[in-house]
C-alpha positions as CSV (number, residue, x, y, z in Angstrom):
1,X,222.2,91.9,94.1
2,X,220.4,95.1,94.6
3,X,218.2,96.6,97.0
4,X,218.1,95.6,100.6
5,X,220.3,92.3,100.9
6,X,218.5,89.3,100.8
7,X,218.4,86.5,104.5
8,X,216.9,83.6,105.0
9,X,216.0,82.3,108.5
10,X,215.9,78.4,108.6
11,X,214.2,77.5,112.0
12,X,211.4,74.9,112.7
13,X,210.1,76.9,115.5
14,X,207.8,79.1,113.5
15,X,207.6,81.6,115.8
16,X,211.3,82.2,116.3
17,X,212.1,81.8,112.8
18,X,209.4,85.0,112.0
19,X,210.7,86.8,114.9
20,X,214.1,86.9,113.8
21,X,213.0,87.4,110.2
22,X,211.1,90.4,111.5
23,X,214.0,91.7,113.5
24,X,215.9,91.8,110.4
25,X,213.8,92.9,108.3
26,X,213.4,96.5,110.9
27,X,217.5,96.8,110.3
28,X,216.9,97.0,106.3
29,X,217.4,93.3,105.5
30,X,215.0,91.9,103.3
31,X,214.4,88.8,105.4
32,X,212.1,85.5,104.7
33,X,211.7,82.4,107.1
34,X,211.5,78.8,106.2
35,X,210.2,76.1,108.1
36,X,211.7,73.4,106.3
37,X,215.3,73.6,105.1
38,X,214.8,71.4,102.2
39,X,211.8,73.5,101.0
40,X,214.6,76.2,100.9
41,X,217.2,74.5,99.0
42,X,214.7,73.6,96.8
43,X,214.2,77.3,95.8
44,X,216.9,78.2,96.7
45,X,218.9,78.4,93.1
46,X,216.0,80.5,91.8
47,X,216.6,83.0,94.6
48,X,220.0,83.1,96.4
49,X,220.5,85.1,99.3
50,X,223.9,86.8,101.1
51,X,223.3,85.4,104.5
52,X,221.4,82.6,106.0
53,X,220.5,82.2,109.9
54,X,219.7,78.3,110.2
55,X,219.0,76.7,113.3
56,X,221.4,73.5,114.3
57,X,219.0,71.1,115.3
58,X,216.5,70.7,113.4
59,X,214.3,67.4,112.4
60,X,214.8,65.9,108.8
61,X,217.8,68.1,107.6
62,X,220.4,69.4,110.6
63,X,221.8,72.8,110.4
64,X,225.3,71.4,109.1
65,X,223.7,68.9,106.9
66,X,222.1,71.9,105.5
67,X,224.6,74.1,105.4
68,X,227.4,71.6,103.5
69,X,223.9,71.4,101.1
70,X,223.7,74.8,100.6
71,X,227.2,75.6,100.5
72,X,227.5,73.6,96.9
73,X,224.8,75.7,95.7
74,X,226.6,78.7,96.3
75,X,229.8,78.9,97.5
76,X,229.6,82.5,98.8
77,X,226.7,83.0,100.7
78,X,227.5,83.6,104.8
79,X,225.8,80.9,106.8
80,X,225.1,82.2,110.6
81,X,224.2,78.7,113.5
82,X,222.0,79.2,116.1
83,X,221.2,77.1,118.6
84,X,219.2,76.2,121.8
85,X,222.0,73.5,122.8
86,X,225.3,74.6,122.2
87,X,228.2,72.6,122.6
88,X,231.9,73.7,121.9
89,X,232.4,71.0,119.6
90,X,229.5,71.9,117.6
91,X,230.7,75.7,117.9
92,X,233.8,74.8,116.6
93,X,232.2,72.5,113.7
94,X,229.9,75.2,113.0
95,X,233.2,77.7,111.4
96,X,235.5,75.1,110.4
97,X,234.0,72.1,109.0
98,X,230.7,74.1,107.7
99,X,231.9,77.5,106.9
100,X,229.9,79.2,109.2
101,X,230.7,82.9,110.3
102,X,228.9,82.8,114.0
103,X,227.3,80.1,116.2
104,X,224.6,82.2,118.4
105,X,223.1,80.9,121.6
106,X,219.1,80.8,121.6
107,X,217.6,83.3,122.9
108,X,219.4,85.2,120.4
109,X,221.3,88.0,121.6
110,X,219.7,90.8,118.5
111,X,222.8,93.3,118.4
112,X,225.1,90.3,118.0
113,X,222.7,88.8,115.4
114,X,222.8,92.2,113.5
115,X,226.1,92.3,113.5
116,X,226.8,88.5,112.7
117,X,224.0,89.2,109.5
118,X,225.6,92.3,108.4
119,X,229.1,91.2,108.5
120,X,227.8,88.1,106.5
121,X,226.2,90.3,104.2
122,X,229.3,92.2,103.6
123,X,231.6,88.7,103.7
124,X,228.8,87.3,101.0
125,X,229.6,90.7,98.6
126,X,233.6,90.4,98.4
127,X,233.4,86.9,97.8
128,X,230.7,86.9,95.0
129,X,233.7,89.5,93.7
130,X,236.0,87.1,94.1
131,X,234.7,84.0,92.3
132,X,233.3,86.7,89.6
133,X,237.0,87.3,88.7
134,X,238.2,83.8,88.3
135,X,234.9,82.8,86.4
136,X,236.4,83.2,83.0
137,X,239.0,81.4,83.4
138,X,239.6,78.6,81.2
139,X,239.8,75.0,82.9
140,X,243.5,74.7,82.3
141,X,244.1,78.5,83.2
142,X,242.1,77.2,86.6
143,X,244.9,74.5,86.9
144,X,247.6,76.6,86.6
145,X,245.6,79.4,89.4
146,X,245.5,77.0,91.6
147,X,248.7,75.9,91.9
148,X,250.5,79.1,92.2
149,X,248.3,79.8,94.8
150,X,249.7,77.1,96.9
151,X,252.8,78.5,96.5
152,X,254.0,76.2,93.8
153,X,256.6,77.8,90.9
154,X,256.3,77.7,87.3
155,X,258.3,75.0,87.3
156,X,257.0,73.0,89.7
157,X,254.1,73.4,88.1
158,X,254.7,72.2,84.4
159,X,256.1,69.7,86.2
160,X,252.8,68.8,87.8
161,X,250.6,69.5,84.6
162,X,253.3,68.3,81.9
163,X,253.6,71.4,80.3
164,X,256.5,73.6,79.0
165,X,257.6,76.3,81.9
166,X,256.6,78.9,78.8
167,X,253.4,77.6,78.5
168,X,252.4,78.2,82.2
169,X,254.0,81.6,82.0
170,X,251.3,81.9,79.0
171,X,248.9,81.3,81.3
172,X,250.1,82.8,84.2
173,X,249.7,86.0,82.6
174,X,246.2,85.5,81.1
175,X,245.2,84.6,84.6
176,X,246.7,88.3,85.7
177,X,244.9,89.7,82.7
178,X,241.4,87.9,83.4
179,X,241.5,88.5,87.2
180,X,243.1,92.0,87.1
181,X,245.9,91.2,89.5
182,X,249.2,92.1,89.3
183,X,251.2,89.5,91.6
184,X,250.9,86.0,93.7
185,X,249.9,88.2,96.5
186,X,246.9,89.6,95.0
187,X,245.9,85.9,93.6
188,X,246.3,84.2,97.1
189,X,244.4,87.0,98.4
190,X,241.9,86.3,95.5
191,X,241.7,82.5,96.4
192,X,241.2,83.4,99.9
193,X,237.1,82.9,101.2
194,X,237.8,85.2,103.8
């Protein structure tokens, strides 16, 4: 992406949803409310974004329902709750079952919103570098990636596949030459969302 990075503001309050858009949008984000979260997933492969703010409660389409939604769109854009009611449960929901990278309380403190936004933004860049890497990989080649990044060994893992242990060390080096890594460190680090 170029230019200012691109956030979305999901809230059906139309006035907060603006006001937070317009927050962002004075820190050098190129922000755009929504209303309606399935009027954004509906554009949303035509125009992906870094970071979304979505409100949790929300009528039709919850802030996790949308989130788990948006999330197989695009596996690496930063999703950032906000809420009115918060709960621990749903705080804890909010960064382990959905992915999220914050859960804000409503009214929305702004410096810890900039800072949730722009470390989403930056989160959003490494891991678009990420699955960039591992794109070219063939389907088998993706096989073979991740199982050595669970810590299985070649072995183990023509084992698993019912390959020779020469043909995964075949692949296990085109992986190193398509990803530009140079050890299992660097792939688990690759694999790694975070």
């Amino acid at each position: 992406m170029t230019g200012e990075p691109k956030v979305y503001v999901v809230d059906d309050d139309r006035d907060l949803g603006g006001s937070v858009a317009r927050l962002l949008c004075r820190q050098g984000f190129a922000a755009e409310p929504f209303l309606d979260p399935v009027m954004l997933l509906n554009a949303y492969v035509e125009a992906p974004a870094s970071c979304i703010v979505t409100d949790v409660m929300m009528d039709d389409l919850d802030g996790f329902g949308f989130a788990d939604r948006v999330r197989f769109l695009d596996p690496a854009v930063a999703i950032v709750f906000m809420t009115a009611w918060p709960t621990t449960a749903n705080a804890v929901d909010a960064v382990r079952r959905h992915g999220g990278l914050d859960y804000l309380e409503k009214p929305i403190d702004e410096a810890r919103l900039i800072a949730a936004v722009t470390e989403g933004v930056a989160w959003s860049s490494r891991r678009r570098r990420q699955l960039g890497r591992t794109a070219a990989l063939t389907p088998r080649e993706r096989e073979v990636f991740d199982l050595l990044v669970l810590g299985h060994s070649n072995k183990a893992i023509a084992g698993i596949l019912a390959l020779s242990p020469k043909t995964v060390e075949d692949h296990r080096a085109a992986i190193m030459a398509k990803t530009g890594t140079s050890g299992l460190a660097q792939l688990i680090a690759l694999a790694s969302p975070g």
